[in-house]
ROMARGU-329029 format. One record per residue (C-alpha): x, y, z; residue number from 0; residue in one letter. Coordinates in nm, 4 decimals, decimal comma. Each point is the difference from the previous one (the first is absolute). Layout:
# ROMARGU-329029
PT; X; Y; Z; firo; mido
PT; X; Y; Z; NUM; A;
...
END
This chain:
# ROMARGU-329029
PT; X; Y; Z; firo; mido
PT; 11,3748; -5,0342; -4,3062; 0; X;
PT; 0,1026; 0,3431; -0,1058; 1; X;
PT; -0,1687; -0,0438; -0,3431; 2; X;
PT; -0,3148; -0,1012; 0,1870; 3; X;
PT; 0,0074; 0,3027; 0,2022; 4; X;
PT; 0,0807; 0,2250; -0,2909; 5; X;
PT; -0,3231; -0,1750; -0,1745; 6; X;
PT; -0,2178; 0,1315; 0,2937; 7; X;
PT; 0,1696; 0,3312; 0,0748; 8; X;
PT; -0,1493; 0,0488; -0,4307; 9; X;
PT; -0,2852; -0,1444; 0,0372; 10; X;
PT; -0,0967; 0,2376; 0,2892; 11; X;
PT; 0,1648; 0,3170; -0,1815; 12; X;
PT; -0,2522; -0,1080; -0,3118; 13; X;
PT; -0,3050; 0,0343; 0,2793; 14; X;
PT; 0,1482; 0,3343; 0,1200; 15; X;
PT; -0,1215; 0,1308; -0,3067; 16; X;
PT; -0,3755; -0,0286; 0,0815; 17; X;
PT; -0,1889; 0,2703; 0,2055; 18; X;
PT; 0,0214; -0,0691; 0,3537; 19; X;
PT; -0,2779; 0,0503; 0,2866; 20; X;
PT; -0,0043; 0,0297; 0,3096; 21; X;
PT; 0,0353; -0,3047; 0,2098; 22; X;
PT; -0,2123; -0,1291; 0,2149; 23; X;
PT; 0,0041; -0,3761; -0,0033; 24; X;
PT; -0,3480; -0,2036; 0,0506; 25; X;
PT; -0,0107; -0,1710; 0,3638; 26; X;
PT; -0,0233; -0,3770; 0,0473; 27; X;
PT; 0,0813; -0,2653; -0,1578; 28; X;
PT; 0,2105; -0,0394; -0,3029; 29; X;
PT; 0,2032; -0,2761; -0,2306; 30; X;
PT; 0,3504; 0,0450; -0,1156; 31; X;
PT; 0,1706; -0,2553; -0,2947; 32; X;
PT; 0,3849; 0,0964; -0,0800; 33; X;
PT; 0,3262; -0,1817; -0,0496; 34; X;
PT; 0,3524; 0,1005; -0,1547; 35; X;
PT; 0,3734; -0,1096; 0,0365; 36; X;
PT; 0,2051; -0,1193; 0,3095; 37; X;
PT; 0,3212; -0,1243; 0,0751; 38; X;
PT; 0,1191; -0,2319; 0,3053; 39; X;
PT; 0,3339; 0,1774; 0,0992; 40; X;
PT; 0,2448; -0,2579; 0,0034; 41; X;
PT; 0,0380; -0,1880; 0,3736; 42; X;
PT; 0,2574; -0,2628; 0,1216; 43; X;
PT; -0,1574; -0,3451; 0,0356; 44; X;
PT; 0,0684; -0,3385; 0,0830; 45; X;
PT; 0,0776; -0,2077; -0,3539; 46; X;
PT; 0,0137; -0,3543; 0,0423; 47; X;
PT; 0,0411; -0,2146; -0,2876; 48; X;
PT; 0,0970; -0,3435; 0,0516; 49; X;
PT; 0,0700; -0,0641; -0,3863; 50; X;
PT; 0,2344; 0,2696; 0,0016; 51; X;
PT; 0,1577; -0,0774; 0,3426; 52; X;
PT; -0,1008; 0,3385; 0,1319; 53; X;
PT; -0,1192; 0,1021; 0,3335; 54; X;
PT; 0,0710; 0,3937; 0,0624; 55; X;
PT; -0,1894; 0,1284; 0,2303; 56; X;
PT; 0,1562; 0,3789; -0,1506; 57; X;
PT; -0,0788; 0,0100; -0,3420; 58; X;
PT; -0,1639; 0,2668; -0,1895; 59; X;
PT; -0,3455; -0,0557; -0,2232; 60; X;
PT; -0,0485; 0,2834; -0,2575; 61; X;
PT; -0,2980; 0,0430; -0,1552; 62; X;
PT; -0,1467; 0,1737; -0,3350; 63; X;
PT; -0,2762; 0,2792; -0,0240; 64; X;
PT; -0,3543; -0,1869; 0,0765; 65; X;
PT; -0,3381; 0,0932; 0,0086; 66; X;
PT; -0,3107; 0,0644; 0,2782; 67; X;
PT; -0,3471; 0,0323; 0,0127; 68; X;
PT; -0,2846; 0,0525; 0,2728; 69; X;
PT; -0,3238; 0,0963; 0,0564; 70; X;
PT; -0,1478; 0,1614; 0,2636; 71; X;
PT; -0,3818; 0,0670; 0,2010; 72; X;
PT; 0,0657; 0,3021; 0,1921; 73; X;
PT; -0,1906; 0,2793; 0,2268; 74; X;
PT; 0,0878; 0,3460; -0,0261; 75; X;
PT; -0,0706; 0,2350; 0,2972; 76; X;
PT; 0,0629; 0,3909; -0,0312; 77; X;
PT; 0,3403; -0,0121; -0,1566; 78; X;
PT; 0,0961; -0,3392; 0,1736; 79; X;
PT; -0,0411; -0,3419; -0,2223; 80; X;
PT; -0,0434; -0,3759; 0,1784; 81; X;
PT; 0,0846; -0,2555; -0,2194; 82; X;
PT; 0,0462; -0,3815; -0,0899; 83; X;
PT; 0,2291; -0,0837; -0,2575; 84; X;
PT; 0,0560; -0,3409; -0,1499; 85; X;
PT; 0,3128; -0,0227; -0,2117; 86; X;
PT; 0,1861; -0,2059; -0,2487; 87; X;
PT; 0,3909; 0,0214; -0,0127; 88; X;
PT; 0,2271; -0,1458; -0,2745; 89; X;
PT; 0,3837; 0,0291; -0,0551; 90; X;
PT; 0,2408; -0,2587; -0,1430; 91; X;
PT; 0,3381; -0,0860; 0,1110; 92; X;
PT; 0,2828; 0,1586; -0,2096; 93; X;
PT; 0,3318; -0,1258; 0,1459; 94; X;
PT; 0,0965; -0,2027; 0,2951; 95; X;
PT; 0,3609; 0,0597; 0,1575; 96; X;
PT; 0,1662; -0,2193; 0,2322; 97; X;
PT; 0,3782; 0,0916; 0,0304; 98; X;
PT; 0,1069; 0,0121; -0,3166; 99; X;
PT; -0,2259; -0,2359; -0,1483; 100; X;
PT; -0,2761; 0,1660; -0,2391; 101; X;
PT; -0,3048; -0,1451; -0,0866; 102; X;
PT; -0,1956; 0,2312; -0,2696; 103; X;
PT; -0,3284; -0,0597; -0,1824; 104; X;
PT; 0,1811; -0,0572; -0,2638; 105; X;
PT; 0,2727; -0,2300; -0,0892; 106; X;
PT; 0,3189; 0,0802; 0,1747; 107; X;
PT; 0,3613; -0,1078; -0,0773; 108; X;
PT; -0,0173; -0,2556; 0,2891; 109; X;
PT; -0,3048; -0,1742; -0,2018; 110; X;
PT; -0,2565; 0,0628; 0,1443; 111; X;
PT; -0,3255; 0,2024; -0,0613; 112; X;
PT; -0,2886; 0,0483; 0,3237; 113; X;
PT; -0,3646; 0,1506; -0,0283; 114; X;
PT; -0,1498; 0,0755; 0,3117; 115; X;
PT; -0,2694; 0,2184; 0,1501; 116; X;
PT; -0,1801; 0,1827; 0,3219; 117; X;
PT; -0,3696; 0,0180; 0,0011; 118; X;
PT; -0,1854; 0,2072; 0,2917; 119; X;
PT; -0,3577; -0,0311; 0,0677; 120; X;
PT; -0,1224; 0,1979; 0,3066; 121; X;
PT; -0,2022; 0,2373; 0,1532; 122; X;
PT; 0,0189; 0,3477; 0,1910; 123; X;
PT; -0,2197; 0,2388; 0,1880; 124; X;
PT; 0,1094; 0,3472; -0,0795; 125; X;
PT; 0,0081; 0,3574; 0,1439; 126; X;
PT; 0,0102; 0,2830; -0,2784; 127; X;
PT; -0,0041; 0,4125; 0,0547; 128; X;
PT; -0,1418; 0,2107; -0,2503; 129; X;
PT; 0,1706; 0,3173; 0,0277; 130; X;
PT; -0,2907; 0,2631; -0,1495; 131; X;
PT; -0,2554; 0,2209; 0,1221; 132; X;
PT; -0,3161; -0,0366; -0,0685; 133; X;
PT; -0,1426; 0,2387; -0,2963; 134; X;
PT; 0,4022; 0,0749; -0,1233; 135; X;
PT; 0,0372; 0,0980; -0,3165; 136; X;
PT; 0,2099; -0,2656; -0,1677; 137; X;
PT; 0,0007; -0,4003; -0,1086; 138; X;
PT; 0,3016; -0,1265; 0,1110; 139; X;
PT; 0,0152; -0,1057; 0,3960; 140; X;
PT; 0,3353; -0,1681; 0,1671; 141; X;
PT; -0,0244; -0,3202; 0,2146; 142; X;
PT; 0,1653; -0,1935; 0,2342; 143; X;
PT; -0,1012; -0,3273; 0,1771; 144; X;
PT; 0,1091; -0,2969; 0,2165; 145; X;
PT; -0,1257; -0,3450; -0,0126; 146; X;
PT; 0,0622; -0,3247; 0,1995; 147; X;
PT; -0,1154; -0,3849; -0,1144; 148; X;
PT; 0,0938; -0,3020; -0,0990; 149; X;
PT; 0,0787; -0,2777; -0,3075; 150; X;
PT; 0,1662; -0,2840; -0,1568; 151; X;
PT; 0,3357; 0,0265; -0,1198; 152; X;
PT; 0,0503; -0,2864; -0,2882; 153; X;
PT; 0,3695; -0,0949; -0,1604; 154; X;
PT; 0,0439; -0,1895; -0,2791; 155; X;
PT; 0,3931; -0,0516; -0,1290; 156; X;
PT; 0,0930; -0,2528; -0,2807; 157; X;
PT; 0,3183; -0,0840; -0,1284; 158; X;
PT; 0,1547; -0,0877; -0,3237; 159; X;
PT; 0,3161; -0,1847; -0,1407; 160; X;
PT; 0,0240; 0,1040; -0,3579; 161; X;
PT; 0,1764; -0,2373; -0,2266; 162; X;
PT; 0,2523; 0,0039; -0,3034; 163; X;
PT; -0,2943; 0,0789; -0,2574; 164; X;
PT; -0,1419; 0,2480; 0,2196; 165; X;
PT; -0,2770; -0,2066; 0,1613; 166; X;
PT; -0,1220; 0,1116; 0,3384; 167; X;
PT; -0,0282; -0,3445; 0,2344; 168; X;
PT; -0,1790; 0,0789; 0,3005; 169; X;
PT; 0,1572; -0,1657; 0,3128; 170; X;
PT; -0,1174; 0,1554; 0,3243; 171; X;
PT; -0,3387; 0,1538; 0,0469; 172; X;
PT; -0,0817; 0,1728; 0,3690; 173; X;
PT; -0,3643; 0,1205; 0,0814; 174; X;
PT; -0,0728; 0,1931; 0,3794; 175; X;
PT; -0,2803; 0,2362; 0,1060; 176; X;
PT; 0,0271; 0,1591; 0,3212; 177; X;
PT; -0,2050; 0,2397; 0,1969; 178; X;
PT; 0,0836; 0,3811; 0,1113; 179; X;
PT; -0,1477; 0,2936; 0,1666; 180; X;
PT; 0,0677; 0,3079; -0,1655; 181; X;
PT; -0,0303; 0,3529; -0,0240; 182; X;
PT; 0,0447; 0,3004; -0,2766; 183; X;
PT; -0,0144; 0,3712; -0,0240; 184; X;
PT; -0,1742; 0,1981; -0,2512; 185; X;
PT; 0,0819; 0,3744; -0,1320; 186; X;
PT; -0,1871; 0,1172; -0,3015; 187; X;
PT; -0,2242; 0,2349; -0,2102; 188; X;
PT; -0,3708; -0,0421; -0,1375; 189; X;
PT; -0,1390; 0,1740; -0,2772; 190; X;
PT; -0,3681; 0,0461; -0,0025; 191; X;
PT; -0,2203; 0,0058; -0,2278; 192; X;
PT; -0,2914; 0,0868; 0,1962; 193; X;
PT; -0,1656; -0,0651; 0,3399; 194; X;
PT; -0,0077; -0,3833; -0,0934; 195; X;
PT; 0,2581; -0,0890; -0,1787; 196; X;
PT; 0,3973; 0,0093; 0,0149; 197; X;
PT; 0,3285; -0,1123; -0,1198; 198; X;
PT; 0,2918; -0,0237; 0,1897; 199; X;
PT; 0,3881; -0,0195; -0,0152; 200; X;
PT; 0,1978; -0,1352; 0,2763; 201; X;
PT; 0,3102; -0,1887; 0,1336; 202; X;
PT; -0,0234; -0,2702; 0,2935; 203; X;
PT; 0,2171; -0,2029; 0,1631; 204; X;
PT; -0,0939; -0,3056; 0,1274; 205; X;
PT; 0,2250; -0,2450; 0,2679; 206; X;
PT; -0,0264; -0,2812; 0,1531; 207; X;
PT; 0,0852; -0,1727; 0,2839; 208; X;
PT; 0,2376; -0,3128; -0,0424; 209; X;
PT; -0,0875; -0,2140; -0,2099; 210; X;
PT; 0,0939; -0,3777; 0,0948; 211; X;
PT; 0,0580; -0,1336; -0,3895; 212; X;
PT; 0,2285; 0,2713; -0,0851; 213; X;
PT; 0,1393; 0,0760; 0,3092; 214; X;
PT; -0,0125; 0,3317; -0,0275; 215; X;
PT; -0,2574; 0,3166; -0,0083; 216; X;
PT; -0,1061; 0,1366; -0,3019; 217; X;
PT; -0,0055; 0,4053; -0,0686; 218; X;
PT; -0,2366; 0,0681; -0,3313; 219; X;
PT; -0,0145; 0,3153; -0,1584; 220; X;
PT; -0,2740; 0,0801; -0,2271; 221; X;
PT; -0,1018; 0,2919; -0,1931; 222; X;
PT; -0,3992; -0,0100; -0,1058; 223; X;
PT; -0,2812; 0,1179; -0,2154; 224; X;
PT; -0,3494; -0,0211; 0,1716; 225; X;
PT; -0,3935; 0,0605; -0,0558; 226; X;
PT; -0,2145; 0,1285; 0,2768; 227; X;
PT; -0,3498; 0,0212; -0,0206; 228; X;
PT; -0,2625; 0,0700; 0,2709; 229; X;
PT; -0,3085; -0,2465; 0,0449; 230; X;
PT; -0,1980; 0,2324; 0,2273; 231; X;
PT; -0,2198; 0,2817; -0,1489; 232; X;
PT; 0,1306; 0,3828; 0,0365; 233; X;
PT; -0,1998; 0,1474; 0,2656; 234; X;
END
């Protein structure tokens, strides 16, 4: 996550270096493509595992640094922007703890080795504040938004016995897909490059409500790279 950020926080220092103009965005319509990294914060869920003999309804899923990506057909208005955002959320399990028994995606002392993932699919309507005035000398404009919506939450968890000649023998498989309302918060800064077009840096954080296969909510921070371009012609 922090190398991601550092990536973006460069790449808009390299755009810095162009002239700037003054700003004074086209009205209407407009598309925006980005993605970047996330990371599901860990949560306490119910694990229950009937080959391992395990039902805690207190144990603690971990996960690695994932990935997101969303598009979005959007209105702006003065400095307000009305948006609707389809995304694509993915982040794999990195280590499930239940007491003091480990599971890791890799092979652990106890024999054992586990892959699993989280995939979210959803959409939002979002609320985003441009905070320029009109004609201002200067490219780069903060941001902040809200947005509300809804998606599928899919799980997919597999585990493995691994053998004396290191052989991984699957013996439990568990799929579930669930579905959650959520909402996230947006704070960032776009760098135009004229009237039309844009790119922007930002950091949103996305929850949802409970989710029934996990058992749990889900908290996902992302930091992002987008494209903005406006579909309407400059008046």
């Amino acid at each position: 996550m922090k190398n991601s950020f550092r990536m973006g926080l460069a790449a808009m220092a390299l755009l810095a270096g162009s002239a700037s103009h003054a700003v004074n965005p086209v009205q209407g319509w407009y598309l925006s493509l980005g993605g970047g990294a996330s990371h599901i914060t860990d949560l306490d869920f119910t694990f229950n595992n009937p080959v391992l003999g395990i039902n805690d309804s207190a144990a603690t899923l971990t996960y690695s640094l994932g990935g997101d990506a969303f598009g979005s057909l959007g209105y702006r208005w003065n400095k307000f922007r009305f948006e609707g955002e389809l995304f694509f959320n993915y982040d794999q399990f990195d280590k499930i703890q239940s007491g003091t028994f480990v599971l890791r995606n890799h092979t652990t002392p106890n024999g054992f080795d586990m892959e699993g993932k989280t995939v979210i699919i959803g959409g939002l309507v979002n609320a985003l504040y441009e905070m320029y005035q009109a004609g201002g000398d200067g490219s780069f404009v903060p941001y902040l938004g809200l947005g509300l919506g809804y998606g599928t939450v899919r799980s997919n968890f597999k585990l493995y016995n691994v053998n004396y000649n290191n052989s991984q023998v699957p013996i439990f498989e568990n799929k579930e897909s669930s579905s959650a309302a959520m909402a996230q918060g947006i704070l960032g800064i776009s760098y135009f490059l004229d009237d039309f077009a844009a790119f922007g840096l930002d950091f949103r954080y996305l929850a949802t409500s409970r989710v029934d296969s996990l058992d749990a909510s889900l908290r996902i921070p992302t930091v992002n790279v987008s494209f903005i371009y406006a579909l309407d012609s400059s008046s």
